[in-house]
C-alpha positions in Angstrom: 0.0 0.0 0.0 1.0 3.7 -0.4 2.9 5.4 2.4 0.6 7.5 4.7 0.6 11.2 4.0 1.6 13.4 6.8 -0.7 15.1 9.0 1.4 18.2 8.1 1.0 17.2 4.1 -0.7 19.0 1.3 -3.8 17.1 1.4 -4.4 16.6 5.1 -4.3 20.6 5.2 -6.5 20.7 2.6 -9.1 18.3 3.6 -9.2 19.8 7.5 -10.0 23.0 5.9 -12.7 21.6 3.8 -14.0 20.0 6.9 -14.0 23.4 8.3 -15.6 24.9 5.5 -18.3 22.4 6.1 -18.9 23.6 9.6 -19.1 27.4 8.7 -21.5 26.1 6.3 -23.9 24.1 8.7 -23.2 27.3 11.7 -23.3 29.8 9.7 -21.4 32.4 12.7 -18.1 33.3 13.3 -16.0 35.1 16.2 -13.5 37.5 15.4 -10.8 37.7 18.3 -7.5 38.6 16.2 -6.2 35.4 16.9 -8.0 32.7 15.0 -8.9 34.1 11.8 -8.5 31.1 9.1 -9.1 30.9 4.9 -12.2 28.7 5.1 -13.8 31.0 7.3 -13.0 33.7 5.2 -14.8 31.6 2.5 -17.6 31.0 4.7 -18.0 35.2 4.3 -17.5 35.7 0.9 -19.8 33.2 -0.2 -21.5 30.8 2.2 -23.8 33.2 4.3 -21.5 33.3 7.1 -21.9 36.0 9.7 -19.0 37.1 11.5 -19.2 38.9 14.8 -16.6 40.5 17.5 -15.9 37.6 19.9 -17.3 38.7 23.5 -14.3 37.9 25.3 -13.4 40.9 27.5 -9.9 40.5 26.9 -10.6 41.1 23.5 -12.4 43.9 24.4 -10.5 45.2 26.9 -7.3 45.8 24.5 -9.6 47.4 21.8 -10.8 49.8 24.2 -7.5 50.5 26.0 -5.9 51.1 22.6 -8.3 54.1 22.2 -7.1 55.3 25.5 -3.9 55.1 24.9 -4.1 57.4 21.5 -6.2 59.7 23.5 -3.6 59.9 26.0 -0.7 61.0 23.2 -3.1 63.5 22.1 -3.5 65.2 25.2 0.0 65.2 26.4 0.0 67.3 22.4 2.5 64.8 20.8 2.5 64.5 17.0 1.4 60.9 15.5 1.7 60.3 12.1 -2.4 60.2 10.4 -3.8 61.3 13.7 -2.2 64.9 13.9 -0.2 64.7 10.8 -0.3 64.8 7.0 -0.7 61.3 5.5 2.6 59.7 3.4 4.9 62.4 1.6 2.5 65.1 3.1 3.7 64.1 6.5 5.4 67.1 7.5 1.8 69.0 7.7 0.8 69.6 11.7 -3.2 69.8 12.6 -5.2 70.4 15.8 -8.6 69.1 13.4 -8.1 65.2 14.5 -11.3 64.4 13.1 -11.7 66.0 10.3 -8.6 64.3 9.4 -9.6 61.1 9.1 -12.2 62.2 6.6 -9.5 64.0 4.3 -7.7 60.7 4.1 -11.5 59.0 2.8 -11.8 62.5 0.6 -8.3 61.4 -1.3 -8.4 57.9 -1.6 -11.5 57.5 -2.5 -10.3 58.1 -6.4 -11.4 55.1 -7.9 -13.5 54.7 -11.0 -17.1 53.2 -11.0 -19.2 53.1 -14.8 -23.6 53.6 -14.5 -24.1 50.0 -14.3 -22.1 49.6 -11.4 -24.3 52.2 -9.4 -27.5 50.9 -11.0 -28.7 47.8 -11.6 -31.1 49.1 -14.3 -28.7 50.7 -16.6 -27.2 48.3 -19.7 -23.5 48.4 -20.3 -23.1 49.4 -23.7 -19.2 49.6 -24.5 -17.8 49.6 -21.1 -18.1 46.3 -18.7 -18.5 46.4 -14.8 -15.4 48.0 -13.1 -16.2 47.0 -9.4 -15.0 43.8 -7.2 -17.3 41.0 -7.2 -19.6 41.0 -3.8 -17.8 38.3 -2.1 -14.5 39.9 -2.8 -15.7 42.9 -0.5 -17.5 40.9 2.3 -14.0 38.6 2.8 -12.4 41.8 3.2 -14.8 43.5 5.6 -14.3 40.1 7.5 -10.4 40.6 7.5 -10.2 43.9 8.3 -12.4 43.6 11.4 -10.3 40.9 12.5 -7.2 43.2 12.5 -8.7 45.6 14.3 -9.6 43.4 16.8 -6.4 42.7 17.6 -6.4 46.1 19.8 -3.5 47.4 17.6 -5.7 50.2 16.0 -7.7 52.2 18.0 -10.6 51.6 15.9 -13.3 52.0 18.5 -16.6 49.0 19.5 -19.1 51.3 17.5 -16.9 51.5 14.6 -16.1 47.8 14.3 -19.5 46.9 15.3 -20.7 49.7 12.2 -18.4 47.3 9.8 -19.8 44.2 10.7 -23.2 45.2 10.9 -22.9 45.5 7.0 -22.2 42.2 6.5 -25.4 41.2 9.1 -27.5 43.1 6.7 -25.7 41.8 3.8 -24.8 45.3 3.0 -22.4 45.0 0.5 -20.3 48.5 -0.4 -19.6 48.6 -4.5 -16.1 48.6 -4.5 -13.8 49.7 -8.0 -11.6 47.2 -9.2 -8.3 49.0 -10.1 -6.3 51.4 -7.8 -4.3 50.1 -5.2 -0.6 49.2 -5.6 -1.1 47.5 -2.1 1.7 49.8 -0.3 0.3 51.7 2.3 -2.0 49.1 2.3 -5.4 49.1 -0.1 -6.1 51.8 0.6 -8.7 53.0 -2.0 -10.4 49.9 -2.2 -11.4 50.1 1.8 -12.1 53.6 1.6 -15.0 52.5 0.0 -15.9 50.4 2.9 -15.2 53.1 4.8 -17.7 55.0 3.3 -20.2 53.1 3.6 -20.1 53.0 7.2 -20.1 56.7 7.2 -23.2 56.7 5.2 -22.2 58.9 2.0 -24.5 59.5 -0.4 -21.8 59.2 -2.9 -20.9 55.2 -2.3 -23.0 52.7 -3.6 -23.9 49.7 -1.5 -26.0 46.6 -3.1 -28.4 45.5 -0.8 -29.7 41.3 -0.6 -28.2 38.7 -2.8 -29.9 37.4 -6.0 -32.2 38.7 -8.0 -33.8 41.0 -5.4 -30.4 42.4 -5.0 -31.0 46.3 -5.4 -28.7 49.0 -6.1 -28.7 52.1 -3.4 -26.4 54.6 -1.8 -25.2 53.8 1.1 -27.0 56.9 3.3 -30.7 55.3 1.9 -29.5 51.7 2.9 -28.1 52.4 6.5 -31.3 54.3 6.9 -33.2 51.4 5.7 -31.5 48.9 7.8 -31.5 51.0 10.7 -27.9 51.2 10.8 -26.3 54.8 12.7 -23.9 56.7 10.1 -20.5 56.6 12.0 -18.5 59.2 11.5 -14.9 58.5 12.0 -12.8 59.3 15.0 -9.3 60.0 15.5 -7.0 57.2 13.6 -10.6 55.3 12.8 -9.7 55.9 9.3 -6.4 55.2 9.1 -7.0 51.8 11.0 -9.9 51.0 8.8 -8.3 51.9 5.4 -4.6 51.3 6.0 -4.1 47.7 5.6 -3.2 44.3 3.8 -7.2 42.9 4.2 -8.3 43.5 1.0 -5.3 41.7 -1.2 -5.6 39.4 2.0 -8.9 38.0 1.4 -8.9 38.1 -2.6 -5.8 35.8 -2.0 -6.9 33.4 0.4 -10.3 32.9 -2.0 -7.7 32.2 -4.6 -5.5 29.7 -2.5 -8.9 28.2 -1.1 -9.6 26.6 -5.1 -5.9 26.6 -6.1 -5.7 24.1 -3.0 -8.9 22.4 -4.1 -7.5 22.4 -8.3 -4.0 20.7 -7.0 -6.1 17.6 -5.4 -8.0 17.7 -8.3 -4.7 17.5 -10.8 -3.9 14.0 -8.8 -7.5 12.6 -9.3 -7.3 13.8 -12.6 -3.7 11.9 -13.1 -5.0 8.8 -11.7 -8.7 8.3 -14.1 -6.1 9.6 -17.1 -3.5 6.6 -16.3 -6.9 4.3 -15.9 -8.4 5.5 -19.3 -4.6 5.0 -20.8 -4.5 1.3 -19.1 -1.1 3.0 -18.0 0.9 1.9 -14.8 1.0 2.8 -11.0 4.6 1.5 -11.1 5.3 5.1 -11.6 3.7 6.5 -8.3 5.8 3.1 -6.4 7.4 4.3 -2.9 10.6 3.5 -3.5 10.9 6.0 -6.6 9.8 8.5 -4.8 11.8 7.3 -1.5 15.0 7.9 -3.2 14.1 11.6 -3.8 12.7 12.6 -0.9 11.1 16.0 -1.9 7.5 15.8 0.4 5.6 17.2 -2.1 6.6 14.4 -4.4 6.2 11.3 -1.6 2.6 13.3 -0.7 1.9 13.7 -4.7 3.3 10.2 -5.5 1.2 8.4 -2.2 -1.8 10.2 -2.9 -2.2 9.3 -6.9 -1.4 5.4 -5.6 -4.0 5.6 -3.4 -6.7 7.3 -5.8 -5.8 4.1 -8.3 -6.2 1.4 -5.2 -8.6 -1.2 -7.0 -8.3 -0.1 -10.6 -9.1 -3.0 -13.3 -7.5 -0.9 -15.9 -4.1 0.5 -14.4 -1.3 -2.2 -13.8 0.9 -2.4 -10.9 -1.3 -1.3 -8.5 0.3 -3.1 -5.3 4.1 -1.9 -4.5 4.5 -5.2 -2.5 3.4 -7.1 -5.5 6.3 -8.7 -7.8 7.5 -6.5 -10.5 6.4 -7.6 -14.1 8.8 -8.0 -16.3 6.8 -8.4 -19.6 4.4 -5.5 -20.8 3.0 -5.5 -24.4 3.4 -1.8 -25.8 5.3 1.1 -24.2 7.4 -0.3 -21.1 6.6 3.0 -19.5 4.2 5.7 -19.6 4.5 9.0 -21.4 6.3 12.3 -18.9 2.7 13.8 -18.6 2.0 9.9 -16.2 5.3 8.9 -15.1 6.4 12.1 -13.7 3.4 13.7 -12.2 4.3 13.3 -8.5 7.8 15.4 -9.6 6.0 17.6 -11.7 3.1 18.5 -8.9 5.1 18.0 -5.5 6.9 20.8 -5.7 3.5 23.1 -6.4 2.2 21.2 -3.2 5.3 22.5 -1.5 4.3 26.2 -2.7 0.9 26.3 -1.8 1.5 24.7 1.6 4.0 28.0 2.1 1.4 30.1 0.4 -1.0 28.9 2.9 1.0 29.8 6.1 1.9 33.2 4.7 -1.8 34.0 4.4 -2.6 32.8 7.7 0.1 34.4 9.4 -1.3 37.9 7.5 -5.1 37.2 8.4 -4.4 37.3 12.3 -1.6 40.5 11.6 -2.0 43.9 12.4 -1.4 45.3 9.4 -2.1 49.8 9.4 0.2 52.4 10.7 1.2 53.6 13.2 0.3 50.6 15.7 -0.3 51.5 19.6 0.8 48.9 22.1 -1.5 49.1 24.9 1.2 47.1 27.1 3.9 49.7 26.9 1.2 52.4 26.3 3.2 53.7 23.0 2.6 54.3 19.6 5.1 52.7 17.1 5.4 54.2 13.5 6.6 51.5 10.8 5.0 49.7 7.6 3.2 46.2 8.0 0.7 47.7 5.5 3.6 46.6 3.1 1.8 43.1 1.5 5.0 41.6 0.0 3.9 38.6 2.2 0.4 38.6 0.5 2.4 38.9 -3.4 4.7 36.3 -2.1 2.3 34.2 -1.4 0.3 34.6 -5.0 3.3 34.7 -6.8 3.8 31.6 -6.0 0.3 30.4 -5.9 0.0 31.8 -9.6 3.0 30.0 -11.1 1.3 26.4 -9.5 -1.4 27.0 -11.3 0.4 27.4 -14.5 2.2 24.3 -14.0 -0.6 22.3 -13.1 -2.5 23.5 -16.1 0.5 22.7 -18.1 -0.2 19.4 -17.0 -3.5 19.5 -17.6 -3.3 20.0 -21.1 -0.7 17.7 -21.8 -2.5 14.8 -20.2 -6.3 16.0 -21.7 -4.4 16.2 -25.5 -3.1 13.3 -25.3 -5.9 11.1 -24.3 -7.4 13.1 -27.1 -4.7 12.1 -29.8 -5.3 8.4 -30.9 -1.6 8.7 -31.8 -1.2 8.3 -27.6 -4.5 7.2 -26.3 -3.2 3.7 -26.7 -6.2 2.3 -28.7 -8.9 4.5 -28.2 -10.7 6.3 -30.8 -9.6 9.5 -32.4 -11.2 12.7 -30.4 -12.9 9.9 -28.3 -15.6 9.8 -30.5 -18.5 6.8 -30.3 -19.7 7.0 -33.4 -19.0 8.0 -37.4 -15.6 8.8 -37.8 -16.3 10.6 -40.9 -19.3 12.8 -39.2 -18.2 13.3 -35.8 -15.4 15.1 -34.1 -16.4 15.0 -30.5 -13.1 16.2 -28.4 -11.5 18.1 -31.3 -13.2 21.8 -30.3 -12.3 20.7 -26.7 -9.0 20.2 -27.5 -8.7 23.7 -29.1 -10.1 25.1 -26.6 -8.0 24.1 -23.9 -5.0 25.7 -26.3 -6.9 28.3 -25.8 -6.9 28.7 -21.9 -3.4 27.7 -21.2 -2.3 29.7 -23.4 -4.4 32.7 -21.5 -2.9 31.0 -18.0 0.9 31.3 -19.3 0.1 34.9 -19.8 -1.2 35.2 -16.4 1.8 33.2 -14.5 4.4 36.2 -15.6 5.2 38.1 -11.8 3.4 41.3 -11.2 6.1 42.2 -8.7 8.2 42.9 -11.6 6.1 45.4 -12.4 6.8 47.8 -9.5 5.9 51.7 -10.1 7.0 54.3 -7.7 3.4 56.1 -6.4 2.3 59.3 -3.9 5.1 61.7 -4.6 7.9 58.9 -4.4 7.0 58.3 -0.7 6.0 54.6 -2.3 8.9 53.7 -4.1 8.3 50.2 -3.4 5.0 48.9 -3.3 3.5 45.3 -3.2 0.9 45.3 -6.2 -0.4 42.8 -4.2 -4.1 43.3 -4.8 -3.1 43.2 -8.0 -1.3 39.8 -8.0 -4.0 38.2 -6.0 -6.6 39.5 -8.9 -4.2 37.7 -11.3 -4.3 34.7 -9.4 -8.0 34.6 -9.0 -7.8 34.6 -13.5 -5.3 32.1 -13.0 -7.9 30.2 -10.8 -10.8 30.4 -13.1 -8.6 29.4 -16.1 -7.2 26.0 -14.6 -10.9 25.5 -13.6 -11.7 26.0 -17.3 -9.7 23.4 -18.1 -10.1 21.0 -15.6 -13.9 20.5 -16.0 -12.9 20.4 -19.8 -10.5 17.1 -18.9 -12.9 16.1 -16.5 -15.1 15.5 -19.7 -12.4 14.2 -21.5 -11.2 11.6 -18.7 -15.3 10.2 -18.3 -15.3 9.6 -21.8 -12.4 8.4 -22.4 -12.5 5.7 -19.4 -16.2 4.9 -20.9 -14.3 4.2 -24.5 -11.8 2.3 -22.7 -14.5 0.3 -20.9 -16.2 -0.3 -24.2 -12.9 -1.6 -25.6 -12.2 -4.2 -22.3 -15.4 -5.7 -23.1 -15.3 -5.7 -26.6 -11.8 -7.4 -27.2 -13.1 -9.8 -24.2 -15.8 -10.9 -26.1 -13.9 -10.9 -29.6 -11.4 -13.0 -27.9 -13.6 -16.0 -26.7 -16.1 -15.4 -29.8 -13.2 -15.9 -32.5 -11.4 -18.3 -30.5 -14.2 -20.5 -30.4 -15.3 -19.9 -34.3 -11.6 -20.8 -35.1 -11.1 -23.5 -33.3 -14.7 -25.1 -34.5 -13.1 -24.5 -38.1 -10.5 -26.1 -37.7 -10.7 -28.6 -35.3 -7.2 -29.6 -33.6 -5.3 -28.7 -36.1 -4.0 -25.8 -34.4 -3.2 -26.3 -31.1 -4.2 -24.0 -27.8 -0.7 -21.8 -28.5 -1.2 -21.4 -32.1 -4.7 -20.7 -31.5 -4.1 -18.0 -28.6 -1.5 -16.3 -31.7 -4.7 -16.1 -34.0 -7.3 -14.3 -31.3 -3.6 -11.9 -30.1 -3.1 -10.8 -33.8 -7.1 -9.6 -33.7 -6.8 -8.2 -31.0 -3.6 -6.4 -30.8 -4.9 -5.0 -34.3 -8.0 -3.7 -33.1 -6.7 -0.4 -30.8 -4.5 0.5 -34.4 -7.9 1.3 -36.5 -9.0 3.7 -34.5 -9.2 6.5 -37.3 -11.3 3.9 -39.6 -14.9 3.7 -39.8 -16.9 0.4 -37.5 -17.3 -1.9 -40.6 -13.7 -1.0 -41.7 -12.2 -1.1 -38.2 -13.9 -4.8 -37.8 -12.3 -5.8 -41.6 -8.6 -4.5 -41.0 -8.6 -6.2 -37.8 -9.3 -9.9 -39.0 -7.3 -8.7 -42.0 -4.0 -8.4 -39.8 -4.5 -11.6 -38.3 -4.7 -13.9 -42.1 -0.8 -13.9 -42.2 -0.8 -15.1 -38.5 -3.6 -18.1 -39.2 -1.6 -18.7 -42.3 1.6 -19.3 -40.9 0.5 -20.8 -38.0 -1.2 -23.5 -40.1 2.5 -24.0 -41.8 3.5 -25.2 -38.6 0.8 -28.0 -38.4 0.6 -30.9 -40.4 -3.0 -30.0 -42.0 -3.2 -28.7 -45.4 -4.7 -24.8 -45.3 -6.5 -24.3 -48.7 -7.6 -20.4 -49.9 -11.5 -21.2 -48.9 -10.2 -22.3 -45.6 -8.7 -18.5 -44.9 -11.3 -16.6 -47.1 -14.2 -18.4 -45.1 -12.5 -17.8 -41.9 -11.7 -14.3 -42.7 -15.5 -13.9 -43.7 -16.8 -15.2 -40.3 -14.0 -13.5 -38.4 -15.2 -9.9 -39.7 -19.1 -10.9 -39.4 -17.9 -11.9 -35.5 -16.0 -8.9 -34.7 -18.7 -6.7 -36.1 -21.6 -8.1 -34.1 -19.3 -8.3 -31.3 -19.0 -4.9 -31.2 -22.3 -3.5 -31.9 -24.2 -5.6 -29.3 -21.6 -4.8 -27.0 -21.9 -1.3 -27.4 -26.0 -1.4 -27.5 -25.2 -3.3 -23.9 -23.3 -0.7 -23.0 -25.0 2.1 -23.6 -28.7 0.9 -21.6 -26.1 -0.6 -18.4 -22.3 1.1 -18.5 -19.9 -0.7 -15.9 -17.2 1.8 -16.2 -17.3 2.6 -12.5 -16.9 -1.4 -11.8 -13.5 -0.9 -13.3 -11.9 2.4 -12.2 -9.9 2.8 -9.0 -11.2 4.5 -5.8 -10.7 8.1 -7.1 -11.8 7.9 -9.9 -14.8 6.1 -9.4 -15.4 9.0 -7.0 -14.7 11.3 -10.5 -16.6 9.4 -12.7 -19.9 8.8 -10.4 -19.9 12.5 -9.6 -20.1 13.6 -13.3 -22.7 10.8 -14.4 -24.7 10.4 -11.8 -24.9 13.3 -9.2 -24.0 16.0 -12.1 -26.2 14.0 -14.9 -23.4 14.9 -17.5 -23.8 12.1 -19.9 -21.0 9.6 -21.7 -21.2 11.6 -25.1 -22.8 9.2 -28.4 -21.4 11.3 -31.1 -23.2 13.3 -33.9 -26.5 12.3 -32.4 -26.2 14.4 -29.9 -26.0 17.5 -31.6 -29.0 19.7 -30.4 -31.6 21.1 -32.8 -35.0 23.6 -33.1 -36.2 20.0 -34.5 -34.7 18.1 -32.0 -33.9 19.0 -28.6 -34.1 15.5 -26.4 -32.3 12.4 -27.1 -35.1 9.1 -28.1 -33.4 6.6 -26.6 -33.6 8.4 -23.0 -35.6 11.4 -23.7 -32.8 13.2 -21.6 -32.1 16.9 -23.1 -29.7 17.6 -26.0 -26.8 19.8 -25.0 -23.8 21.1 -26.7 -20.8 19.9 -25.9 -19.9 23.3 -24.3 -23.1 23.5 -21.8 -22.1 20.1 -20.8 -18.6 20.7 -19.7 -20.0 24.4 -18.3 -22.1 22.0 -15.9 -18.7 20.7 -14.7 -16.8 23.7 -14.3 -19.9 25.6 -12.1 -19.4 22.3 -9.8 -15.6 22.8 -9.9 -15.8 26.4 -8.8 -18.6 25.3 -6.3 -16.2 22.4 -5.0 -18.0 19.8 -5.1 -16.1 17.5 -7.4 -13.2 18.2 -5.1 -15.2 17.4 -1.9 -16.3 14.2 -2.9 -12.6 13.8 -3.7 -11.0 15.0 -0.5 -14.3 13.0 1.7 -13.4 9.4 -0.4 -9.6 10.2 0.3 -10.1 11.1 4.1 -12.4 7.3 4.0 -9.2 5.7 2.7 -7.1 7.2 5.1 -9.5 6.3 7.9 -9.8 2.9 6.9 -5.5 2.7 6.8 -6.0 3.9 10.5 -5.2 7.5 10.2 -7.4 9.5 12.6 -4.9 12.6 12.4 -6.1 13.2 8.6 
């Protein structure tokens, strides 16, 4: 059996979060203390319903509070702190007794960003220009984060103002936010000026209101009003501690990491049904490979993929204690896009498990300037609104995804290709070869995206432009990295549910063609051997039904009736000279009547084992735990059918298929189903929940 993955590993991270996830889900509230603050509960925000609150703990709110005091203190005693009494950035040097007003100059200047109609109104039509404003659950994750700073008592962001920011997300207030803007140095600070905003109730920010369809459009003065909410008007440093910050680029990248960790497991699930469909080998994933290179990400990679495969009928090697074969018809090993998947993915395990501690580290950070330490009772100036760590982290996040798509596409094309599908049909295709072309747009297609993800994996940090007067030389462009990585996301999701339809074909072809050549086997075997009595013996014989059959998976590009004829075709020489070796004479009529029957075999063979096939499939009776998981959750729970060729091409004339009455679709809606699942997770779930059953069963209760 495989090795057992670490607790610490890739995928045990990943499925505890998942779990977590789960819970948020099912108790939909969440306590912010500062502390505790993790990426699936900033999921459970953006997109789950998830209400976060301040945690009642009165040593959380004991070092809020005293932080206030302790700013009110410096300002009394008339000492100068830098966006309290001061000038912001390069402007710095400026002095003012107007504390207050202050913190609504800094929303007065950063709040710059551009917003088109349709942003502000649902009713208007984009014409020319799309939408320029975050998605919702970009904004709500970063409300989340940014409370969670503040409640670490570093801000002086009073109880009225936090609780004024979290009662937007109770009444699913959700501030319209522009896109573009922040080079993530001094924090985001346009982005959460908008947030800011809101809370202050300006007429001037837009806020949509409810989810769905009944989602309205309003400014944020009519919806506090509406909701009852006070308009808070911001006190000394409550600005600064609200707007200067890392949450925003902090909680675009942890949604990104959140799928880019759900894509990698899915890249191993997809290796293993891809190696099934090939009737490749686990030999490749064996411990002792992986042992002698002892990378973790390429043990976890290698250990996980074997473990996906446990109980194929189509992959060989599955046992590592098993004795090595040492025949194997065809390639004696499979193609780089197989055999080195757990070198080619470990290390992209190894990156996102960094990834992932840098953006937990940053969620429970302080993160604004200057920060008041209500131990000492000072106030430290410095620059943890810098998000390097949050770049960093995408950076590398971003360039995993690229190599996992690369992957991807090299293992979808070539199950594609009959030149390396090793027998199945050109561009998987059940029916007409000269009428239907089933993968070959989806093979274009995913040219298409990964040539769109190599764009995306080139570093935004490179891109570094000096901003407010010079006083940002260096700035993180992390918001801008993280927004990059989210494309990145969406692209290797593209192209995952497009292999995902790919792989269920292809294993159902492959399927097809195990029972097939089964059947063709016994059915010639025993037509042969009637003809011609004991002339040829069992070895001879066994050469005659081998030179069918090893024929068959090479006329893959030819029509049925031709595929059937070429096949018995390359076996006449073998019944010929096999009959040289006997002492019966073998006249003409002997091989052209055999050849006859042969072909007539092959060809009924086929198309009653296809009809079979077709009313009762028993792929899933022949894939390995993981991708039975796959294959089941596309057929069954998803309803995305094995595809029958031209036939299913959707018309005004007719729109359901006769044999099922199920609807037509393109091929395109089809995989579309797949990829709203993908980006929903739950292909990965049921993944990560058969994985965490196979680990249970092994005895792993720390998985």
């Amino acid at each position: 059996m495989p090795h057992l993955p670490s607790p610490n590993s890739h995928l045990a991270a990943t499925s505890r979060a998942w779990a977590r996830l789960q819970d948020l889900k099912a108790n939909p509230s969440l306590a912010l203390d500062g502390k505790n603050l993790d990426i699936a509960a900033v999921v459970a925000v953006a997109y789950h319903g998830c209400v976060p609150h301040l945690s009642s703990d009165p040593e959380v709110i004991e070092t809020i509070t005293a932080s206030v005091r302790v700013l009110m203190d410096h300002l009394d005693q008339g000492y100068s702190i830098y966006g309290v009494n001061t000038g912001f950035g390069d402007s710095a040097d400026a002095r003012t007794d107007q504390a207050t007003p202050l913190q609504a100059a800094l929303l007065q200047h950063t709040q710059a960003g551009i917003l088109v109609a349709s942003d502000k109104d649902q009713h208007q039509t984009p014409a020319m220009m799309g939408p320029h404003s975050m998605p919702s659950a970009w904004v709500r994750a970063s409300i989340a984060v940014r409370a969670n700073a503040n409640a670490r008592g570093h801000s002086a962001v009073t109880i009225p103002m936090l609780d004024g920011l979290l009662q937007l997300l109770a009444h699913r207030i959700t501030p319209v936010v522009p896109l573009r803007g922040s080079v993530s140095a001094s924090g985001d600070l346009m982005p959460m000026s908008y947030i800011a905003g809101a809370i202050e109730g300006s007429p001037d920010i837009y806020v949509r209101v409810g989810d769905g369809p009944n989602r309205r459009i309003m400014p944020a003065r009519d919806a506090l009003l509406a909701a009852n909410i006070p308009r808070r008007t911001m006190g000394p440093k409550e600005g600064l501690g609200l707007l200067n910050g890392t949450a925003v680029s902090t909680a675009v990248a942890s949604l990104a990491l959140h799928e880019a960790h759900l894509l990698a497991v899915t890249a191993q699930a997809l290796t293993a049904i891809g190696v099934e469909a090939l009737t490749g080998t686990a030999e490749s994933f064996h411990p002792f490979i992986h042992a002698t290179r002892p990378h973790p990400g390429q043990i976890e990679s290698a250990a996980n993929i074997l473990t996906l495969l446990q109980g194929s009928h189509l992959a060989a090697d599955i046992h590592p204690a098993d004795p090595k074969p040492r025949t194997r018809p065809g390639l004696i090993q499979d193609r780089y896009a197989w055999r080195s998947a757990p070198q080619w993915l470990g290390p992209q395990l190894e990156d996102l498990t960094l990834a992932d501690k840098q953006l937990h580290t940053e969620l429970n950070s302080s993160t604004d300037n200057p920060l008041i330490s209500t131990t000492s009772a000072q106030i430290y100036t410095g620059a943890n609104f810098q998000a390097a760590s949050v770049t960093s982290s995408m950076e590398k996040t971003r360039l995993a995804l690229q190599m996992i798509g690369r992957l991807i596409f090299a293992q979808a094309t070539e199950l594609i290709d009959p030149s390396y599908n090793n027998g199945l049909p050109t561009n998987l295709i059940f029916d007409d070869v000269s009428l239907s072309f089933t993968m070959k747009g989806v093979d274009t297609s995913l040219a298409a995206y990964m040539a769109e993800l190599a764009w995306t994996a080139h570093p935004i940090s490179a891109h570094v432009q000096a901003a407010e007067m010079h006083n940002q030389a260096v700035n993180s462009l992390a918001l801008i990295s993280a927004r990059c990585t989210m494309q990145a996301v969406e692209l290797v999701s593209l192209m995952s549910a497009a292999y995902l339809y790919v792989a269920c074909q292809a294993v159902d072809l492959r399927a097809l063609h195990v029972a097939v050549l089964k059947q063709v086997r016994h059915r010639v075997a025993e037509m042969t051997q009637e003809l011609f009595g004991t002339s040829l013996n069992s070895h001879l014989l066994q050469t005659v039904v081998d030179a069918v059959a090893t024929a068959w998976p090479t006329t893959t590009r030819l029509p049925i009736a031709e595929r059937c004829r070429q096949a018995v075709q390359a076996a006449v020489p073998v019944l010929v000279n096999a009959a040289t070796t006997t002492t019966a004479e073998l006249r003409l009529v002997d091989v052209s009547g055999w050849q006859q029957r042969a072909t007539s075999i092959v060809s009924e063979v086929y198309h009653t084992t296809a009809a079979r096939f077709l009313e009762h499939p028993d792929t899933a009776d022949l894939l390995g735990a993981g991708s039975k998981t796959l294959y089941t959750t596309i057929r069954e729970d998803l309803q995305v059918p094995f595809h029958r060729g031209f036939i299913e091409h959707p018309t005004a004339q007719s729109e359901t298929l006769a044999a099922n009455h199920r609807p037509k679709k393109t091929i395109g809606s089809w995989i579309s189903v797949i990829y709203e699942a993908l980006r929903r997770g739950d292909v990965q779930g049921a993944v990560l929940t058969r994985l965490r059953e196979l680990e249970l069963e092994r005895g792993r209760s720390d998985y």
